[in-house]
LOMAR-874202 format. One record per residue (C-alpha): residue number from 1; residue in three letters; chain; z, x, y. Coordinates in steps of 0.02 Angstrom, whole numbers. Layout:
% LOMAR-874202
+-----+-----+----+--------+--------+--------+
!   i !  aa ! ch !      w !      u !      v !
+-----+-----+----+--------+--------+--------+
! NUM ! ALA !  A !      Z !      X !      Y !
...
+-----+-----+----+--------+--------+--------+
END
This chain:
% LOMAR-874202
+-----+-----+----+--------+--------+--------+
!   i !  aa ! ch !      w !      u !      v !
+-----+-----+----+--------+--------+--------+
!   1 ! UNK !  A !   -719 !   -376 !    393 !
!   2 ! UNK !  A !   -614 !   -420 !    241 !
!   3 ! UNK !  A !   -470 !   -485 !    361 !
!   4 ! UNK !  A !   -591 !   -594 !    459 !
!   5 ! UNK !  A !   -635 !   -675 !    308 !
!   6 ! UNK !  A !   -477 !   -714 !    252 !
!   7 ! UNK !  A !   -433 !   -774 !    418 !
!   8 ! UNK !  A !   -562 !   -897 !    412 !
!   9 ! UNK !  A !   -539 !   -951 !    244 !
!  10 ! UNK !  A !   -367 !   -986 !    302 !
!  11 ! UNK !  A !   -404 !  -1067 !    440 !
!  12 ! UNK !  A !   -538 !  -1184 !    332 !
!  13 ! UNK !  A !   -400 !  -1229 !    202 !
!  14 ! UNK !  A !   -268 !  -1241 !    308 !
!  15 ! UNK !  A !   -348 !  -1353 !    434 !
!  16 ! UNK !  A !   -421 !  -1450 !    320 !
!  17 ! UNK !  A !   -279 !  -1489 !    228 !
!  18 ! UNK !  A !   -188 !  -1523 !    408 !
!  19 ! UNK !  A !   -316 !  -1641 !    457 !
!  20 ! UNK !  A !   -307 !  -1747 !    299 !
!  21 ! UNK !  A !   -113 !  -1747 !    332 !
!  22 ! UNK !  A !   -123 !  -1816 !    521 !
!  23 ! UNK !  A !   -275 !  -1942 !    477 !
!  24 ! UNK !  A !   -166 !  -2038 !    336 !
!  25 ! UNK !  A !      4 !  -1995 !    394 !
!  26 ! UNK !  A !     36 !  -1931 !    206 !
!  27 ! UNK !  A !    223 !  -1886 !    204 !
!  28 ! UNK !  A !    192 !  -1760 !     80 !
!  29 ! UNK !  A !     52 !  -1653 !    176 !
!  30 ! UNK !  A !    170 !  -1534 !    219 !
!  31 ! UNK !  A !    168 !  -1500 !     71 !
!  32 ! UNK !  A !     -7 !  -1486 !     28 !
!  33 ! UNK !  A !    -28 !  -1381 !    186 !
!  34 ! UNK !  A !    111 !  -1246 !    101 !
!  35 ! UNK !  A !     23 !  -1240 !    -63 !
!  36 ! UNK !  A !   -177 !  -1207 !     27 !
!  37 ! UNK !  A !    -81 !  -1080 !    120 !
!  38 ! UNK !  A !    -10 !   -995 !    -37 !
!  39 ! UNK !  A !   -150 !  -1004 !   -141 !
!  40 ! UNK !  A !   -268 !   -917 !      4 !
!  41 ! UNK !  A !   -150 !   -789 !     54 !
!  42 ! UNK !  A !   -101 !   -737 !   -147 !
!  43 ! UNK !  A !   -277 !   -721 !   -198 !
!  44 ! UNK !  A !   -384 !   -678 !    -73 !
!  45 ! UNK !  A !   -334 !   -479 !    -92 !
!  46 ! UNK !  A !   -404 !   -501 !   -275 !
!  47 ! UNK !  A !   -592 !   -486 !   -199 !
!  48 ! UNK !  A !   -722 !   -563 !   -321 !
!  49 ! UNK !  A !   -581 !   -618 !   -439 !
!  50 ! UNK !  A !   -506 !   -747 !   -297 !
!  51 ! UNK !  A !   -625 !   -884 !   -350 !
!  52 ! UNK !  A !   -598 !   -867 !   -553 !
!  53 ! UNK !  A !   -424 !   -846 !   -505 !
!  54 ! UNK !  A !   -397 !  -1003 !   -381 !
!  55 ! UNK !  A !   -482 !  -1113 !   -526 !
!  56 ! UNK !  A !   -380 !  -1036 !   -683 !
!  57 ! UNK !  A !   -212 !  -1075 !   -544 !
!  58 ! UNK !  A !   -260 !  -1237 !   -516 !
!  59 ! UNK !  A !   -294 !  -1291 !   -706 !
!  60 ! UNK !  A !   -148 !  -1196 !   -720 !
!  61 ! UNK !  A !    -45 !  -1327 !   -592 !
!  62 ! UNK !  A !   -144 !  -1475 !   -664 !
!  63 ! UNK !  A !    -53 !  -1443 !   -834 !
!  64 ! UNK !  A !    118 !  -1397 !   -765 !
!  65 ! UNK !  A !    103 !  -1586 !   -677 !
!  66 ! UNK !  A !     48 !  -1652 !   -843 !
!  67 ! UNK !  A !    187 !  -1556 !   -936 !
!  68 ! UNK !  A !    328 !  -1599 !   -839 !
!  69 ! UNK !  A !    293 !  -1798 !   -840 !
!  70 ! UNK !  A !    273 !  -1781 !  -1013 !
!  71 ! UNK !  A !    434 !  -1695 !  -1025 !
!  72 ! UNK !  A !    524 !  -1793 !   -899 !
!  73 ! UNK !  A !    454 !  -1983 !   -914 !
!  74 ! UNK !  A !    454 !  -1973 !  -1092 !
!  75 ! UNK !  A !    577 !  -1854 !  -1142 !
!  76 ! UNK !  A !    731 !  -1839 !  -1028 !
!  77 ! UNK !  A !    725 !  -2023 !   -990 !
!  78 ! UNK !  A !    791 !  -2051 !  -1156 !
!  79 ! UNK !  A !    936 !  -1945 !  -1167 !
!  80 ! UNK !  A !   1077 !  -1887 !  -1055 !
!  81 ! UNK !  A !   1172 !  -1735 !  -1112 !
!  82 ! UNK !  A !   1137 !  -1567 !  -1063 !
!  83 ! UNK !  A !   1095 !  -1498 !  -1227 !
!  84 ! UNK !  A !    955 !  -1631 !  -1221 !
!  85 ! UNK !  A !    911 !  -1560 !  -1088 !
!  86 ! UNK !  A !    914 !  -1370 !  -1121 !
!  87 ! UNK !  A !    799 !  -1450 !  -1277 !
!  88 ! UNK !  A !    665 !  -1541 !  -1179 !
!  89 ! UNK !  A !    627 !  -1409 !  -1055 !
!  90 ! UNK !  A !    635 !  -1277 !  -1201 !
!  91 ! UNK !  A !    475 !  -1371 !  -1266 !
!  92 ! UNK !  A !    384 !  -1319 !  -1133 !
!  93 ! UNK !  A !    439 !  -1134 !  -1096 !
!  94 ! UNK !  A !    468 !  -1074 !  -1251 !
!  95 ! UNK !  A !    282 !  -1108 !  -1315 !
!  96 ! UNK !  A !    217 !  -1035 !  -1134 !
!  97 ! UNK !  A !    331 !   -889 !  -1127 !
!  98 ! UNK !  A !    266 !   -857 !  -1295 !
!  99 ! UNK !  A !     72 !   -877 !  -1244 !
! 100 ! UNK !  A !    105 !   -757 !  -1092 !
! 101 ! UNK !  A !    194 !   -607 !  -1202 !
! 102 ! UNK !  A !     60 !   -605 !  -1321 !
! 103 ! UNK !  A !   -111 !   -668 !  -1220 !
! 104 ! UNK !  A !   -220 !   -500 !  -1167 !
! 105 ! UNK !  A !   -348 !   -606 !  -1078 !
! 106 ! UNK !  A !   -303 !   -607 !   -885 !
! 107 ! UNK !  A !   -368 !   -781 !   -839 !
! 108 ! UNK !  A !   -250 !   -842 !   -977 !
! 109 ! UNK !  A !   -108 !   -759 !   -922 !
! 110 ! UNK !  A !   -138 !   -811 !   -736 !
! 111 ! UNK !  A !   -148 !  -1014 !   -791 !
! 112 ! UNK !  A !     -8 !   -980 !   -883 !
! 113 ! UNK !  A !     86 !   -921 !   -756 !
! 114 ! UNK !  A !     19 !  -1038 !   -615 !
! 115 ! UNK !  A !    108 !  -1161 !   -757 !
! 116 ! UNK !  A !    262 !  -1101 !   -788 !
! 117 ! UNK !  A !    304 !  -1056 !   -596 !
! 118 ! UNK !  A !    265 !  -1232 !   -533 !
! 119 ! UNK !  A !    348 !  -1331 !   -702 !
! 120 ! UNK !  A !    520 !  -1315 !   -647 !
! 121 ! UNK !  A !    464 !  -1354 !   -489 !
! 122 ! UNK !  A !    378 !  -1510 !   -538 !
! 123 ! UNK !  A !    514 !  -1561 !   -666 !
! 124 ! UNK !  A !    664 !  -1541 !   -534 !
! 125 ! UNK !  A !    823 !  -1549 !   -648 !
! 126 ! UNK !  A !    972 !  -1663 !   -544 !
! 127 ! UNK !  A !   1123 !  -1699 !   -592 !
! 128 ! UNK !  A !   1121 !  -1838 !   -618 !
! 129 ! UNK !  A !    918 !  -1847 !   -656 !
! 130 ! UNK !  A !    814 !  -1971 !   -541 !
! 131 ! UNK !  A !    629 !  -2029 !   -641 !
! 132 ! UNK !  A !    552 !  -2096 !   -476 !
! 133 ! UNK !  A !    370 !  -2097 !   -549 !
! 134 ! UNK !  A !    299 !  -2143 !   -372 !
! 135 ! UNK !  A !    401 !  -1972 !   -290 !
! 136 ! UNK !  A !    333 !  -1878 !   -414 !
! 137 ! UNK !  A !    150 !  -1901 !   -419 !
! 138 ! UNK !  A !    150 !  -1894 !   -235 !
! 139 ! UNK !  A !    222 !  -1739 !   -238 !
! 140 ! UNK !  A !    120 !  -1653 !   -381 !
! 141 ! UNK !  A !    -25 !  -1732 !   -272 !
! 142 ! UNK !  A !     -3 !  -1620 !   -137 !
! 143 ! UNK !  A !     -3 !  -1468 !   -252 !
! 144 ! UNK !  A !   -164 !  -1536 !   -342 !
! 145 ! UNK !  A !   -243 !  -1565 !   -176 !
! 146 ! UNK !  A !   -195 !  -1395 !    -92 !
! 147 ! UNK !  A !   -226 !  -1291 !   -288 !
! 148 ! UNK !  A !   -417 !  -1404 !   -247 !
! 149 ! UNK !  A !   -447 !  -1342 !    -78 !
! 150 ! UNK !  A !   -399 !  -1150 !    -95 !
! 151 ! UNK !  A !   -573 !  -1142 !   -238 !
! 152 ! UNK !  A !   -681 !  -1229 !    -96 !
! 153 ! UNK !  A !   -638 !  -1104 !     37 !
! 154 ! UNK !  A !   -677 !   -947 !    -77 !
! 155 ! UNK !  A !   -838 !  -1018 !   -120 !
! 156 ! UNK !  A !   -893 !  -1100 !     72 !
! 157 ! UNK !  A !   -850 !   -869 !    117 !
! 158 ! UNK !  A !   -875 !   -788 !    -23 !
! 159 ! UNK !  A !   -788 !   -600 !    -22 !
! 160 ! UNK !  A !   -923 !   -466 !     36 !
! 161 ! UNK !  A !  -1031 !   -406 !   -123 !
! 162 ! UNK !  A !  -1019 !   -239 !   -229 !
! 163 ! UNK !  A !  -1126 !   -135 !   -122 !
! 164 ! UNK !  A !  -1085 !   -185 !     38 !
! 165 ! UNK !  A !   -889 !   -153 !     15 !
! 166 ! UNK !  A !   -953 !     20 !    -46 !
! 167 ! UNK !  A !  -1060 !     50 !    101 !
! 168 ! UNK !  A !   -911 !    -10 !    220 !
! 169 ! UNK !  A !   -807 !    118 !    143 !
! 170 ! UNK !  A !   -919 !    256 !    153 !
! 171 ! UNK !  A !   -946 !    217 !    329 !
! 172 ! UNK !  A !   -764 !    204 !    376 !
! 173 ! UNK !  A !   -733 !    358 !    271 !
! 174 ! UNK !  A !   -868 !    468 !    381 !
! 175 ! UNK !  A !   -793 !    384 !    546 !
! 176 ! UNK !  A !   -606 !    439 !    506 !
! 177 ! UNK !  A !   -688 !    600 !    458 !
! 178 ! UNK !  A !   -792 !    628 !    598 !
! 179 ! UNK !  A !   -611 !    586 !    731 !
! 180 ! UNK !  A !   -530 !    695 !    614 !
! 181 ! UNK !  A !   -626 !    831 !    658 !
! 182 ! UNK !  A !   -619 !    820 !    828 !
! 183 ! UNK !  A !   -441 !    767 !    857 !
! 184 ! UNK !  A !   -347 !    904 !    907 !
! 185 ! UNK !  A !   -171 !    834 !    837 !
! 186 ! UNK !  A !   -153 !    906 !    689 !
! 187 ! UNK !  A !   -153 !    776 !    553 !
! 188 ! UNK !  A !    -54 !    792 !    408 !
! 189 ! UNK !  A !   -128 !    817 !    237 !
! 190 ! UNK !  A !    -37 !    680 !    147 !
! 191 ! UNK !  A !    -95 !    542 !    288 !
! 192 ! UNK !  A !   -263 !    574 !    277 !
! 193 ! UNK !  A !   -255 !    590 !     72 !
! 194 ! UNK !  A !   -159 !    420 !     36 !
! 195 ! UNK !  A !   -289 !    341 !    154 !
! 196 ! UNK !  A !   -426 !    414 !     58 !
! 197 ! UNK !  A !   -361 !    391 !   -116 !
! 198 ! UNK !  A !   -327 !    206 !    -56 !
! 199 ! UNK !  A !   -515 !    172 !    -24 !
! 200 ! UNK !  A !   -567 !    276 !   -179 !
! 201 ! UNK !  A !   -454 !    147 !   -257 !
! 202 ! UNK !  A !   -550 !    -16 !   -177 !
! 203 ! UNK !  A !   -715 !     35 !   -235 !
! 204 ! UNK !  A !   -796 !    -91 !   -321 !
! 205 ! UNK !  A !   -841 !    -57 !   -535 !
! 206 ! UNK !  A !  -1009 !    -98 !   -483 !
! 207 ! UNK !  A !  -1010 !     49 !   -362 !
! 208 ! UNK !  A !  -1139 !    192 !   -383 !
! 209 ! UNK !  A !  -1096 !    351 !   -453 !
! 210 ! UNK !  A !  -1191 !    428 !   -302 !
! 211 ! UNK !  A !  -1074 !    334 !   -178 !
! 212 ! UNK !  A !   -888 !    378 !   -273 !
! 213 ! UNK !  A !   -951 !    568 !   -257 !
! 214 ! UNK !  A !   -969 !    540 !    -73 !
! 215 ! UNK !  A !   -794 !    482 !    -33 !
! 216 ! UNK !  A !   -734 !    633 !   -158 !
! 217 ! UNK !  A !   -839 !    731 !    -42 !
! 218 ! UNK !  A !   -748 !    658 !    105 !
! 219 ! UNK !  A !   -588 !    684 !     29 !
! 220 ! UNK !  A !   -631 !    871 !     19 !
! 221 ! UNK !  A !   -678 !    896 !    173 !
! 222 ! UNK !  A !   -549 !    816 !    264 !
! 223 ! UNK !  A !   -427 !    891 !    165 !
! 224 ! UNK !  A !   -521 !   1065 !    189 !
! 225 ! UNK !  A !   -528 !   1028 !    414 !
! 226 ! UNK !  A !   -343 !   1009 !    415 !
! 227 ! UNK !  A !   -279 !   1164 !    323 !
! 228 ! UNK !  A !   -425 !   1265 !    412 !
! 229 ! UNK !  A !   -371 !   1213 !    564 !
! 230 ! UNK !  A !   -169 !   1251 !    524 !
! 231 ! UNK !  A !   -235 !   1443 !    493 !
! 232 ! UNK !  A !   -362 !   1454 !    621 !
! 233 ! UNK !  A !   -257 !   1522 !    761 !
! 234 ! UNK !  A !   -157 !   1645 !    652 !
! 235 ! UNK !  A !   -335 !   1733 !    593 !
! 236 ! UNK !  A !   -411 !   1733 !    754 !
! 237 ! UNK !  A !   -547 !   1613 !    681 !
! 238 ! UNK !  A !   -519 !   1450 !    818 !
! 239 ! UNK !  A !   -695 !   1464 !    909 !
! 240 ! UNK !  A !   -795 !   1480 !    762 !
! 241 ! UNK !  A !   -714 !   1324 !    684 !
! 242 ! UNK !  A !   -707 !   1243 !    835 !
! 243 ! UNK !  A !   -905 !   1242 !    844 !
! 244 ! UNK !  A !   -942 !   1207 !    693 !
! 245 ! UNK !  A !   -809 !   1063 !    673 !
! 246 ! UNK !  A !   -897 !    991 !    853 !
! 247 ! UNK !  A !  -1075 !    998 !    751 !
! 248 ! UNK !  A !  -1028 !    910 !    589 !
! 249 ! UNK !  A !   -941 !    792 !    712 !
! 250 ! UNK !  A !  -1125 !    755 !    808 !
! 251 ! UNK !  A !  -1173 !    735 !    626 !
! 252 ! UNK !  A !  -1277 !    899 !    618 !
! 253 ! UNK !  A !  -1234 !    963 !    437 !
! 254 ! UNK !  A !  -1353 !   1120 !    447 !
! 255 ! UNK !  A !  -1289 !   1189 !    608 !
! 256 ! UNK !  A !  -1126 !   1165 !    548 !
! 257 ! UNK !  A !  -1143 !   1257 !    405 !
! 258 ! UNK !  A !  -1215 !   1392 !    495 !
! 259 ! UNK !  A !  -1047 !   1433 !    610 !
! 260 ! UNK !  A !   -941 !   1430 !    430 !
! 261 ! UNK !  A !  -1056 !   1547 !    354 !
! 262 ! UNK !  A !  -1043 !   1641 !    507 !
! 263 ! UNK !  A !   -849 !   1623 !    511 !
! 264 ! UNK !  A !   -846 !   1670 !    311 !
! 265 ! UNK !  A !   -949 !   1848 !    374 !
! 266 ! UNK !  A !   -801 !   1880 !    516 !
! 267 ! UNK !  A !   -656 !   1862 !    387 !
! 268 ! UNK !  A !   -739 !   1936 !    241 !
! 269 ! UNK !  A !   -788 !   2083 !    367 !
! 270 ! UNK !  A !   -589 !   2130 !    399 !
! 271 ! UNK !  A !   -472 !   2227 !    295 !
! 272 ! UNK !  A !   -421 !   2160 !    126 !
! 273 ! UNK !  A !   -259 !   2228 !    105 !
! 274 ! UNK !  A !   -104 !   2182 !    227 !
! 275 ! UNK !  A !      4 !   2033 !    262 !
! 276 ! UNK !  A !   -136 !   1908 !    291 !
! 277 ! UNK !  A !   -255 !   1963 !    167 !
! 278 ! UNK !  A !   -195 !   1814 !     45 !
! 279 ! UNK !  A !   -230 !   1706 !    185 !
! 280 ! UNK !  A !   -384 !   1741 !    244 !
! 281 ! UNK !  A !   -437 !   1726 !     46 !
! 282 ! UNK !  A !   -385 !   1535 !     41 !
! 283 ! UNK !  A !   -482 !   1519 !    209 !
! 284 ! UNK !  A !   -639 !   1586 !    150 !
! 285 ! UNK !  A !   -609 !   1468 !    -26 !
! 286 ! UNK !  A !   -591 !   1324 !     92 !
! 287 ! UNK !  A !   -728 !   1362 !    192 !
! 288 ! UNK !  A !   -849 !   1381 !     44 !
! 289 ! UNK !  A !   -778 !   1208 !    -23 !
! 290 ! UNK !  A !   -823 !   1137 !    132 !
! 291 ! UNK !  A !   -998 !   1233 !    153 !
! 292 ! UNK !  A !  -1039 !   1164 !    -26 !
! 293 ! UNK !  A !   -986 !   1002 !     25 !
! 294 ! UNK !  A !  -1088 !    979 !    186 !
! 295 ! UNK !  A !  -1249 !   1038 !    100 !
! 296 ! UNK !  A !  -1252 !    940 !    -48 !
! 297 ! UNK !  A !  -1204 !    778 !     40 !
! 298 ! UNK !  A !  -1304 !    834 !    196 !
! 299 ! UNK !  A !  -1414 !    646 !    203 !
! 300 ! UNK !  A !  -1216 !    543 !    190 !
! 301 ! UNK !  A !  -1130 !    685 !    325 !
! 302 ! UNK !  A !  -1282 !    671 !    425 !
! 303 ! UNK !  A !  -1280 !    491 !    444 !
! 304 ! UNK !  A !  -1280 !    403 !    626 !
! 305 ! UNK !  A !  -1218 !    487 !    773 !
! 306 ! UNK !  A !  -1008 !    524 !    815 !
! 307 ! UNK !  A !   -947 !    404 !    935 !
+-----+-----+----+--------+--------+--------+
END
């Protein structure tokens, strides 16, 4: 869902950026058209900070164009050496360099940035220097428009809310369990973690504490299926897993639980000295994990129907 928004939002800016350029044969809409596209594609990862970010950018730009005409109209125009030079842009990026090292608020920093990256652009040093006023305002005109449509597409499709993005994740999180437990490649450990530990990372702050113990959950008992299913074979223990793996899958916690506790009685029920008593110990921790798992979460696990 997040990728079809941003799709579309590209496809708003973009296009109606494009359209403005073919309807008034703008020679700079190109350029327009690069900067919509930047702005979209940069910020829309950031989520519910796109639209505060797009505007602090584009105040951001709107200074940088102020900045360097200052700098360049009134400034360079009057002198010609290089050490003039060195001077007059040293007005501007020593004071913001200065403002970025010691700022701790984040929309500062980001207009600050969104400054300094597009000053140099905006002053465009030559040698020799051309102060074609005309040139220039067209040009930081297409930044200013593109910098104006990038905050109209975030707000026309706004970025899913807290609580859905949490329920989306939960939901893909039971799904990739749910083939996970059925699948009979055996999956390694670290996929199936760094996929998990990514969406434990996208939850929203505004997520319940309820719904960040659920994904843990998930976490757990993914990580629990694929080592069980490593030592299954070696202990003899396949069909047992097997069946109760197929009933968590059909989203039947209980019954599940019912062939681990059953599969907990087999192993506990052998010898406990030899080469594979260490073994069937972490089995029978894993399977608890897992037991503990299913029934506390039982309502989340239980949830729809595997397809």
């Amino acid at each position: 869902m997040p990728a079809l928004i941003n799709a579309a939002r590209a496809i708003v800016a973009i296009g109606s950026v494009e359209f403005f350029w073919i309807a008034t044969a703008w020679p700079n809409g190109g350029s327009a058209v690069y900067a919509a596209a930047a702005m979209i594609l940069l910020l829309s990862p950031r989520g519910d900070l796109a639209y505060g970010g797009s505007i602090a950018v584009g105040v951001g730009i709107a200074g940088a164009v102020a900045c360097a005409a200052v700098i360049k109209f009134a400034v360079l125009s009057a002198f010609e050496t290089f050490p003039a030079l060195c001077a007059g842009i040293g007005l501007f990026v020593i004071p913001a360099g200065f403002v970025m090292a010691r700022s701790r608020q984040p929309a500062a920093i980001a207009l600050m940035t969104a400054m300094g990256v597009n000053f140099m652009a905006l002053l465009a040093p030559t040698n020799p220097m051309t102060f074609d006023t005309a040139q220039y305002y067209n040009s930081a005109l297409s930044i200013i428009i593109g910098c104006v449509i990038a905050p109209l597409a975030f707000s026309l499709l706004p970025p899913l809310g807290p609580a859905q993005r949490a329920r989306r994740l939960l939901a893909l999180a039971l799904r990739d369990l749910r083939r996970l437990a059925v699948d009979r490649r055996l999956t390694p450990s670290e996929d199936w973690e760094g996929r998990m530990y990514g969406r434990l990372a996208a939850v929203p702050d505004a997520a319940e504490p309820l719904q960040r113990a659920r994904l843990l959950a998930a976490l757990s008992v993914g990580t629990e299926i694929i080592h069980l299913r490593r030592m299954a074979s070696r202990l003899g223990a396949a069909v047992e897993l097997a069946a109760a793996l197929g009933a968590f899958a059909q989203g039947d916690s209980a019954t599940a639980i019912a062939w681990l506790h059953r599969l907990d009685h087999r192993l506990a029920s052998g010898p406990d000295h030899g080469p594979e008593a260490a073994a069937v110990l972490r089995a029978r921790s894993r399977i608890l994990v897992m037991s503990e798992a299913l029934s506390e979460h039982a309502s989340y696990f239980d949830a729809g129907a595997f397809a």
